[in-house]
Kinemage of the C-alpha trace (Angstrom):
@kinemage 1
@onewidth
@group {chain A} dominant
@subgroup {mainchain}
@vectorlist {calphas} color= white
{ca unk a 1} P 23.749 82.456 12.722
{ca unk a 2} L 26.751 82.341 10.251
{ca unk a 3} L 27.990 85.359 11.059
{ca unk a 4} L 27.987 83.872 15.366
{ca unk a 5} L 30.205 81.122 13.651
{ca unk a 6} L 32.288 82.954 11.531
{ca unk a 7} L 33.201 85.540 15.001
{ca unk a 8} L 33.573 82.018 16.933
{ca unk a 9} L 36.003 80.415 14.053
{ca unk a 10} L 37.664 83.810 13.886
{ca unk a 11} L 38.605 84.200 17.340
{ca unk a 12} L 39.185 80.530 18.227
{ca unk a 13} L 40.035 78.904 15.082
{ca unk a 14} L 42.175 76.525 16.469
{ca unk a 15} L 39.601 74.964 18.761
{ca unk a 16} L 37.123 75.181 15.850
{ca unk a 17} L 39.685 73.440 13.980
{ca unk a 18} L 40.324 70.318 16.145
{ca unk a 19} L 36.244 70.303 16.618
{ca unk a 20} L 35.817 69.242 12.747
{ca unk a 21} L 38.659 66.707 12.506
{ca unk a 22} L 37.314 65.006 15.823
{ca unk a 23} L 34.226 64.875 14.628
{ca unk a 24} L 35.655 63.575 11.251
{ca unk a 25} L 37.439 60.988 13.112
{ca unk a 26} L 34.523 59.986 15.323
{ca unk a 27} L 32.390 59.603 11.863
{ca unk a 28} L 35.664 57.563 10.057
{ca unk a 29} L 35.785 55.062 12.798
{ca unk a 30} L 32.136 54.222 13.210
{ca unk a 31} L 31.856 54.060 9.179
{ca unk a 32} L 34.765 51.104 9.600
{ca unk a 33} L 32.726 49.420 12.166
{ca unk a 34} L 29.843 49.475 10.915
{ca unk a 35} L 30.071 48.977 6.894
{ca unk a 36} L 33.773 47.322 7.030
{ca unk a 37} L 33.591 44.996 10.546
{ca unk a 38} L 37.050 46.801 10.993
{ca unk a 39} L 38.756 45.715 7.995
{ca unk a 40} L 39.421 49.110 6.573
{ca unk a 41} L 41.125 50.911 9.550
{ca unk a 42} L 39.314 54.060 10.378
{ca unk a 43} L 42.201 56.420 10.060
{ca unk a 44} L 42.468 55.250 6.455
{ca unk a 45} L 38.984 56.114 5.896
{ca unk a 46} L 39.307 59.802 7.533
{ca unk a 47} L 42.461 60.424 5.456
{ca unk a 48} L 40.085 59.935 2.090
{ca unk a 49} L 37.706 61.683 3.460
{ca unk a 50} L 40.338 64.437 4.208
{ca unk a 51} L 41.156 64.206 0.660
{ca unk a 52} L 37.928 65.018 -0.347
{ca unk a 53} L 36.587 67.692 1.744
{ca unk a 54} L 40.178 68.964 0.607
{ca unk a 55} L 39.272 68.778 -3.175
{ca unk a 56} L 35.125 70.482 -2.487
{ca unk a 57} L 36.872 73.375 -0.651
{ca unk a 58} L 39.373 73.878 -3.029
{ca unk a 59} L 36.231 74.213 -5.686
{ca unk a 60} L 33.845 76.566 -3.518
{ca unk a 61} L 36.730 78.888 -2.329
{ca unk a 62} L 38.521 78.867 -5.718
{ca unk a 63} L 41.913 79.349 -3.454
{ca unk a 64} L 44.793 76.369 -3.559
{ca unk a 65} L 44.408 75.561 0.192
{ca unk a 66} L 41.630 73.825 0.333
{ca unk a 67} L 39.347 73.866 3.235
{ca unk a 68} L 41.486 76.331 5.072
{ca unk a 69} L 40.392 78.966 1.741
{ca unk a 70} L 36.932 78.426 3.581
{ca unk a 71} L 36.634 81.236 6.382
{ca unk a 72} L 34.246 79.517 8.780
{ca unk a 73} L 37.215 76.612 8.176
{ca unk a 74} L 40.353 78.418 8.176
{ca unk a 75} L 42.033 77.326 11.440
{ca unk a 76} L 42.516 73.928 9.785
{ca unk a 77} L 45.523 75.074 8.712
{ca unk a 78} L 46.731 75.576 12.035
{ca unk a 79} L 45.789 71.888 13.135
{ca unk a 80} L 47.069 70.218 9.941
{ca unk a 81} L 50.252 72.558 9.408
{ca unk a 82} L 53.444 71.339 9.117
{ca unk a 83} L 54.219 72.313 13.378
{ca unk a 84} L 52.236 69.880 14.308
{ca unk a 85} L 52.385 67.043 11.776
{ca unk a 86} L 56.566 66.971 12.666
{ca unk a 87} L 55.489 67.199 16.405
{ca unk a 88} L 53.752 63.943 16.520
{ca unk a 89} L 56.280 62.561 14.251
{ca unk a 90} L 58.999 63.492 16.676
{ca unk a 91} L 56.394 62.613 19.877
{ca unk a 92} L 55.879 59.062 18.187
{ca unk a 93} L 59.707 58.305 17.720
{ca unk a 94} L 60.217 59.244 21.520
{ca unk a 95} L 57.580 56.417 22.275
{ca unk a 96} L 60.002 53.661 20.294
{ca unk a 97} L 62.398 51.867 22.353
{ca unk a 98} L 65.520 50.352 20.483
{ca unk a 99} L 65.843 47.849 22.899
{ca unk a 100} L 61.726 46.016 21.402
{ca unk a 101} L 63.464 46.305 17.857
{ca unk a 102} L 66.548 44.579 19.373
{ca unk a 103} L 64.269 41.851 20.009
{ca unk a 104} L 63.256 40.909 16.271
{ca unk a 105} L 66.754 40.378 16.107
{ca unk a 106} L 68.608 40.711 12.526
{ca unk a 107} L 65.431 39.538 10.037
{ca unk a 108} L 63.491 41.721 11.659
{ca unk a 109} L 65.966 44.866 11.089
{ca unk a 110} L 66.532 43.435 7.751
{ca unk a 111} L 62.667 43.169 6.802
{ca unk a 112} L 62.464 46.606 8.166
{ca unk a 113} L 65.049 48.477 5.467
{ca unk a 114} L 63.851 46.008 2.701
{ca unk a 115} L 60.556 47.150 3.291
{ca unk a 116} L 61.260 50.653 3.033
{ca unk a 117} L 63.600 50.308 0.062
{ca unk a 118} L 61.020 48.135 -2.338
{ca unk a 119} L 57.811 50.513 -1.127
{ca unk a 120} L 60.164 52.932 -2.885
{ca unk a 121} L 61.207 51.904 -5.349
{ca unk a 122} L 57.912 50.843 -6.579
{ca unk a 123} L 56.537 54.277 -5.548
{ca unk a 124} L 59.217 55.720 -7.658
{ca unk a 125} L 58.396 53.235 -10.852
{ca unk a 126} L 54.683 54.310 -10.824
{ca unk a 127} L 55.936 57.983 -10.743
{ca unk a 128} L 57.896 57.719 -13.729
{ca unk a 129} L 55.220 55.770 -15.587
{ca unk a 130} L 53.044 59.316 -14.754
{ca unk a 131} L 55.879 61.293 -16.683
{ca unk a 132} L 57.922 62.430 -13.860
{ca unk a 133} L 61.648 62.763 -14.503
{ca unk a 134} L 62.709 65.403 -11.405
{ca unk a 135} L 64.612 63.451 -8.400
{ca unk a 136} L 62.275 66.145 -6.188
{ca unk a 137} L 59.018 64.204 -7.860
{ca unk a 138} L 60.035 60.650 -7.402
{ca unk a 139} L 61.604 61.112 -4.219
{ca unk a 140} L 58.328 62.374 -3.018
{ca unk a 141} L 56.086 60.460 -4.357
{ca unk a 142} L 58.465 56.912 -3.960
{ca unk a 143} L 58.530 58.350 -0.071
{ca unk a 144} L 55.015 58.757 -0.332
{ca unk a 145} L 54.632 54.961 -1.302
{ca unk a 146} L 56.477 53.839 1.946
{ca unk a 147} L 53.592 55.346 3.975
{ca unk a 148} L 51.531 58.408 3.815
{ca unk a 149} L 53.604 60.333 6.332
{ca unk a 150} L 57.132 59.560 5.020
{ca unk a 151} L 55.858 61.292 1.558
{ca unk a 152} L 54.987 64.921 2.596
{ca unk a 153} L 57.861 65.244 5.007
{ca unk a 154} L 60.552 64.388 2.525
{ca unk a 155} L 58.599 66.933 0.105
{ca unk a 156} L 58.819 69.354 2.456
{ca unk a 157} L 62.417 69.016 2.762
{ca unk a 158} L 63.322 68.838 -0.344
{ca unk a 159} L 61.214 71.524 -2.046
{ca unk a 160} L 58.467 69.063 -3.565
{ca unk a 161} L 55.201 71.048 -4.569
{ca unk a 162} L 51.728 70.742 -2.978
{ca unk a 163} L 50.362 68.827 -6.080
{ca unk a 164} L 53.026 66.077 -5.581
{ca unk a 165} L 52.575 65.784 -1.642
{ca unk a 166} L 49.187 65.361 -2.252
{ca unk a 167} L 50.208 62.352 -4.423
{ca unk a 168} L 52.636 61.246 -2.036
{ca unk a 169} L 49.659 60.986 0.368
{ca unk a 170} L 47.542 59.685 -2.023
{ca unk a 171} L 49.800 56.627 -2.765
{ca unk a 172} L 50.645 55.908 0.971
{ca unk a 173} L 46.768 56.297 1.633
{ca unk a 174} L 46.424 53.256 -1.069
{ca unk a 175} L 48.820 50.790 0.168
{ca unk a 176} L 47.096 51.377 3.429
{ca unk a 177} L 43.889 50.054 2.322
{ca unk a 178} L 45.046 47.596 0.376
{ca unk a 179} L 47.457 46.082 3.302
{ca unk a 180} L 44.559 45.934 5.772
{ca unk a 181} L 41.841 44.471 3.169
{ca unk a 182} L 44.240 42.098 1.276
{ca unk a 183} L 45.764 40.633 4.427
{ca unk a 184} L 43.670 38.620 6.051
{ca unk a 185} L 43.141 36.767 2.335
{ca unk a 186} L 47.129 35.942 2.003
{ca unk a 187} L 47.679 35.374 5.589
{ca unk a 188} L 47.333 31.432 5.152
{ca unk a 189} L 49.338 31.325 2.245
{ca unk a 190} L 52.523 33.052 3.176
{ca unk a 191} L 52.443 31.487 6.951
{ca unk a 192} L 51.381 34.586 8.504
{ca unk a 193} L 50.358 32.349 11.984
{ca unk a 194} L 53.185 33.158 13.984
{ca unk a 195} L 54.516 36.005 16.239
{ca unk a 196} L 57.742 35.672 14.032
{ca unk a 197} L 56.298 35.997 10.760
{ca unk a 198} L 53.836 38.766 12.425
{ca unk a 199} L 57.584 40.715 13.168
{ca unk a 200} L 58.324 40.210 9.211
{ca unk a 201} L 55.705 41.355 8.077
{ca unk a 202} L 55.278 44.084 9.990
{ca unk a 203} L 58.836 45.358 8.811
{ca unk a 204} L 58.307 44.622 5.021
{ca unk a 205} L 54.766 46.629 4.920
{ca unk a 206} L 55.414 49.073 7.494
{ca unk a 207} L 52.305 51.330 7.071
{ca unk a 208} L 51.186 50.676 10.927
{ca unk a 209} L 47.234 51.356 10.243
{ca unk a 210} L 47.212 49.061 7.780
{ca unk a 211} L 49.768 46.291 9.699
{ca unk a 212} L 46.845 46.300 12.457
{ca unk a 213} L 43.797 46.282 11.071
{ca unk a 214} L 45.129 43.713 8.729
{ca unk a 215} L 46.711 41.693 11.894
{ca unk a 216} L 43.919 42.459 13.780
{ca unk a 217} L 41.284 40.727 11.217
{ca unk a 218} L 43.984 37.599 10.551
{ca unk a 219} L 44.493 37.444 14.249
{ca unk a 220} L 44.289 39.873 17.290
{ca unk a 221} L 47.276 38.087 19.029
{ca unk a 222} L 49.403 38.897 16.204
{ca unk a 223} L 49.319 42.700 16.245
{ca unk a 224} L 51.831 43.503 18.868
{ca unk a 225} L 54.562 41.937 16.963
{ca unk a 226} L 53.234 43.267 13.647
{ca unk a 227} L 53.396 47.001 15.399
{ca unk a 228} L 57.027 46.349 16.834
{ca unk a 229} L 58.651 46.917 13.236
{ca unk a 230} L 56.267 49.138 11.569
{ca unk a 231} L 56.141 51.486 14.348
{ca unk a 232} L 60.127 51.974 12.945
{ca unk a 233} L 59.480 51.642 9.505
{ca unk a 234} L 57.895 55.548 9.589
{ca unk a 235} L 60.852 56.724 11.435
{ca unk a 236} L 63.679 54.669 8.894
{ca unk a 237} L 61.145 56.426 5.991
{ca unk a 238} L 61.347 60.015 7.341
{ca unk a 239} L 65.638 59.690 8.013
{ca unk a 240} L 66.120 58.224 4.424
{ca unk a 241} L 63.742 59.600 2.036
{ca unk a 242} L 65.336 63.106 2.160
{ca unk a 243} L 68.760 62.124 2.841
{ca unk a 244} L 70.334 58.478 0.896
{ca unk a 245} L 67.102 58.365 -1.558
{ca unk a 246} L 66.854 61.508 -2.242
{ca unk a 247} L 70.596 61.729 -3.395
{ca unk a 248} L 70.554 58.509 -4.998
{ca unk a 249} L 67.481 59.776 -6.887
{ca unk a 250} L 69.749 62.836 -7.534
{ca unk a 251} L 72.703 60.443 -9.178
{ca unk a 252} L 70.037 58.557 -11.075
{ca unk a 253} L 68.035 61.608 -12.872
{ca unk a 254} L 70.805 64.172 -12.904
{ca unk a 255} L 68.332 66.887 -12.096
């Protein structure tokens, strides 16, 4: 029976590849239903359990790729390369129209770059409390802190290794969580009851997962203006991080 699977992942590991992560997907979203009503998105939940099917496979293959080290496994390294991950990036930035951003008008555009700039910089403060000194590093893991997409593609650009991507994803993966569990608890007392203030904070937290789960548990009419900004707020991460942070970081650290 193994060895059936092993031919069938050999010879159409791709397929095989996009098989497991559905049915990870399928298993992430009916654990948020069901044990979270919702309130912890499911594609936060399917990103930690990425994480750690990431880590076991890493320990029973001994390799550095994690589950991909796993023959039966291997074409998930095809799905989860680098190919595809900038396709939908570039696929979701052809779905934003300038002219919806237009509408939030100048707070929202400012919201939007102040969002990105203090996830950073606290992203880049928790770095150096680790030890890390390199601009590469705190670039990385700073980008990281703006969402869990912005991190590994301004590693990759930059040269950042695996070890801090995976940080970079780890702290995006957090401030995901805690946006969508912690805001339906603030929402009252910052005056989150309002399509405008749904626009604001949309731009300020920018991780969209967590902007609507957490608007969708406050209230469901609020997501579509929550959405508006943060679906820019990835985009703004991914054109800064690796150019204007990552020289400023550059200026800063001298190395």
């Amino acid at each position: 029976m193994f060895d059936a699977l092993l031919k069938v992942s050999n010879t159409y590991s791709m397929v095989v590849g996009f098989a497991v992560i559905g049915l990870i997907m399928w298993l992430s979203y009916w654990l948020s239903a069901k044990l979270t009503s919702g309130r912890i998105h499911g594609s936060a939940i399917a990103i930690l359990c990425g994480l750690v099917l990431a880590y076991i496979g890493g320990i029973i293959s001994g390799g550095k790729h994690g589950l991909m080290d796993l023959p039966l496994l291997s074409g998930i390294g095809i799905v989860g390369g680098t190919m595809l991950r900038d396709f939908a990036i570039v696929a979701t930035g052809y779905g934003v129209k300038v002219e919806e951003l237009k509408k939030a008008g100048f707070v929202g555009i400012l919201a939007l770059l102040l969002g990105v700039l203090s996830s950073f910089v606290a992203g880049v403060a928790v770095a150096m409390a680790f030890g890390y000194t390199d601009a590469v590093s705190l670039t990385t893991i700073g980008a990281g802190a703006v969402t869990y997409i912005v991190g590994p593609v301004t590693g990759a650009a930059i040269g950042a290794s695996s070890e801090v991507m995976a940080l970079s994803i780890a702290a995006g993966l957090v401030k995901s969580i805690l946006v969508m569990v912690a805001t339906p608890f603030v929402a009252k007392y910052i005056g989150l009851n309002n399509p405008r203030t749904a626009v604001l904070f949309g731009g300020l937290m920018g991780t969209s997962s967590g902007v609507a789960a957490g608007l969708a548990a406050t209230d469901p009419k609020l997501v579509p203006y929550g959405c508006l900004t943060a679906a820019f707020y990835t985009a703004a991460g991914c054109l800064l991080g690796p150019s204007l942070l990552f020289l400023a970081m550059l200026a800063i650290t001298g190395q």
